[in-house]
N, C-alpha and C positions, 0 to 999 in steps of 0.2 A: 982496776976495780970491776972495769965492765967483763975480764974475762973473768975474774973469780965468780960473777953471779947467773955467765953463760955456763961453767962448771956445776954450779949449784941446781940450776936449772936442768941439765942435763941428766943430772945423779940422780936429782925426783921424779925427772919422767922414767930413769929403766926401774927403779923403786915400783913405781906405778904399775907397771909394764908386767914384769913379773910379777905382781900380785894378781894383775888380771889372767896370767897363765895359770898361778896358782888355783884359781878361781875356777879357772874354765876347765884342768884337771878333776877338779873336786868336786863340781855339781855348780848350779844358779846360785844356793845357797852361801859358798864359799866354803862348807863346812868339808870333811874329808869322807864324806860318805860315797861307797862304791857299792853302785845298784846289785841286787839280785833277785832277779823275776822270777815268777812259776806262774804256774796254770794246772788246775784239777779239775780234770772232768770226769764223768762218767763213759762207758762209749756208745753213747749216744749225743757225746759232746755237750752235757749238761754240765752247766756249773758246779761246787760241793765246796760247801762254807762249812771248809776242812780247817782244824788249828795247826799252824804247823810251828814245831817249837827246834829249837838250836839245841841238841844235845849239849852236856854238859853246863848249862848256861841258865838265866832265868829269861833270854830273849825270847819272842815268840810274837808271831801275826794270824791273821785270823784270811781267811780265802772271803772276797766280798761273793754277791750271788751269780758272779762271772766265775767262779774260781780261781780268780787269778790274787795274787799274795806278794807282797814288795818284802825285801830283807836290804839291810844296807852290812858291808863289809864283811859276808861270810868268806870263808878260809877254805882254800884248794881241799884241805884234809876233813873240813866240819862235816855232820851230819846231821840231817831233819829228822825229825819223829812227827809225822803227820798222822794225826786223828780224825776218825769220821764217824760217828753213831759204832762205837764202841771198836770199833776197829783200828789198829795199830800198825802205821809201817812207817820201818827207819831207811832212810834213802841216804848212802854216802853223796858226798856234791862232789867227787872225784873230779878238780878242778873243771868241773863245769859251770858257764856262768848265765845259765838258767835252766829249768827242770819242767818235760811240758807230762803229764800224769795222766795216764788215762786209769781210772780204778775199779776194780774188779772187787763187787761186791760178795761175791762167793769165797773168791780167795784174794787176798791184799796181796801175796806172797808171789804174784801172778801178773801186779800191775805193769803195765810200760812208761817206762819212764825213757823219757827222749832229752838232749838238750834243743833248744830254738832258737836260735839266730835271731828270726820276726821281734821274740819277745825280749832277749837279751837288751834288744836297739833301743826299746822304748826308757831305757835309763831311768831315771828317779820323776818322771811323769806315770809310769804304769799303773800303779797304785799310790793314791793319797795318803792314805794309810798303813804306815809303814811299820816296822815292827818295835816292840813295846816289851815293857820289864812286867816282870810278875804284878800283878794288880792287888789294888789293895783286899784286906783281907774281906771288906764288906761289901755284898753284891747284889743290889737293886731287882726287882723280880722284872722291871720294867725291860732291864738289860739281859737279864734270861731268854725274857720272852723275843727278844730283839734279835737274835742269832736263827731264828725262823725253827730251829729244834722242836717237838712237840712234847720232850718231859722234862723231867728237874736235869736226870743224870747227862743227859746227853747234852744241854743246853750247857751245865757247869764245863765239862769236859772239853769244851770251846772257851771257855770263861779263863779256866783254871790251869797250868801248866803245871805238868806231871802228874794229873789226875787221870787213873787207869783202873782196867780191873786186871786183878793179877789172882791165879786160882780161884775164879769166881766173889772175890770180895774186891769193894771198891778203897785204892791203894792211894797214898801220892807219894811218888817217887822222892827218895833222900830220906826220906821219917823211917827212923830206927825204929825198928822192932826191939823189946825189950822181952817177949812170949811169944809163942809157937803161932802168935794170929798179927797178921799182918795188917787188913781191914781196918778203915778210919771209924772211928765211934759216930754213930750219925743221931744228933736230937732232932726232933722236933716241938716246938714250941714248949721247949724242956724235958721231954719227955723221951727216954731212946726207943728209937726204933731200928728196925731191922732192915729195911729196905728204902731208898728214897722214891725203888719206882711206884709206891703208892700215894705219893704227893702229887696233887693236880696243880702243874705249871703255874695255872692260870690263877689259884690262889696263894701265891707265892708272893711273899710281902719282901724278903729280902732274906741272902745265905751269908754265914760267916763262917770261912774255912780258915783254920787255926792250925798251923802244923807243929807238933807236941809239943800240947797244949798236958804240961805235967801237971796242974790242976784239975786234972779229970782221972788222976790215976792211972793206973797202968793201961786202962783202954784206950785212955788221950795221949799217950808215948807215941802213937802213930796218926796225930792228926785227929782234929774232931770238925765237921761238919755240921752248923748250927743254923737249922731253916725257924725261919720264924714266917707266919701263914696270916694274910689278911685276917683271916679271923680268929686268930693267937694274938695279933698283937692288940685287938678290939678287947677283949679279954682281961 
């Protein structure tokens, strides 16, 4: 009897044992996440609360005012599309397992990109905030304003994954075109407008990006963008 319950005893503890390796593979968490750090700076080593999103995907994190940006489980083959005040660059992660950015405002096409040892080490402590699925469709002015951005377009464009300008109209990537205009139908406080850059941030009550949204007709086929304005919604 006594050796069956030294057996038993024995079986629970490699049980245990192995779960704590599992564990200690996988992060504090236990969950199966495998870090991926960046850092975006300018060169002058300024931070840039840059969005950086997982091509193909709706994943995506946002750079805090360090520049630095957590990803969990990206893939030797995946690629970022990293956004800055309207500017665009897709960086392969050519089995790299971290990405350090110095970015070049004249030309994005220009930036260096390094991998970093330093920041690889820092595992799933580097950033708290780690990467996130598409958000819902309705967006707080408070949260706009919170991305430190100074207009509507540039603060959503942080906010929002796969929001772009593409041929000078403002796009979001996947929304079928149905006519020769690409460009999301943009209201404000019901009323369309032509531009968001005429909206003052700071009277911005909350946005709702909709993507085709076929209740707007063939204009809403590619997304409609619905600001509603502290003093629309008094109104």
């Amino acid at each position: 009897m006594k050796a069956v319950v030294v057996k038993a005893m024995v079986a629970c503890a490699a049980i245990m044992l192995s779960a704590v390796a599992v564990m200690a593979q996988s992060g504090r968490d236990g969950s199966d996440a495998e870090p991926f750090n960046g850092l975006i700076v300018d060169a002058d080593g300024r931070g840039l609360k840059a969005r950086v999103e997982v091509v193909g995907s709706d994943r995506f994190t946002v750079a805090d005012s360090k520049g630095r940006f957590g990803l969990t489980n990206i893939s030797a083959d995946d690629s970022l599309r990293i956004s800055y005040k309207r500017k665009v660059f897709t960086v392969a992660v050519a089995s790299r397992r971290s990405l350090h950015i110095i970015w070049k405002y004249d030309d994005v096409s220009r930036n260096r990109v390094t991998e970093d040892q330093a920041i690889a080490d820092m595992g799933l402590q580097y950033v708290k905030r780690r990467d996130r699925v598409t958000p819902s469709a309705g967006i707080s002015g408070d949260r706009l304003r919170a991305t430190g951005m100074t207009n509507v377009v540039d603060a959503l464009m942080l906010c929002v994954p796969g929001l772009a300008y593409e041929n000078g109209e403002l796009c979001i990537r996947g929304s079928r075109s149905v006519n020769s205009k690409s460009g999301v139908l943009i209201l404000c406080d019901g009323a369309e407008v032509q531009r968001l850059d005429n909206i003052n941030l700071d009277d911005v009550e909350s946005v709702e990006v909709v993507r085709g949204a076929n209740s707007y007709g063939f204009r809403g086929t590619n997304g409609v963008i619905m600001v509603t304005t502290k003093s629309g919604r008094r109104n």
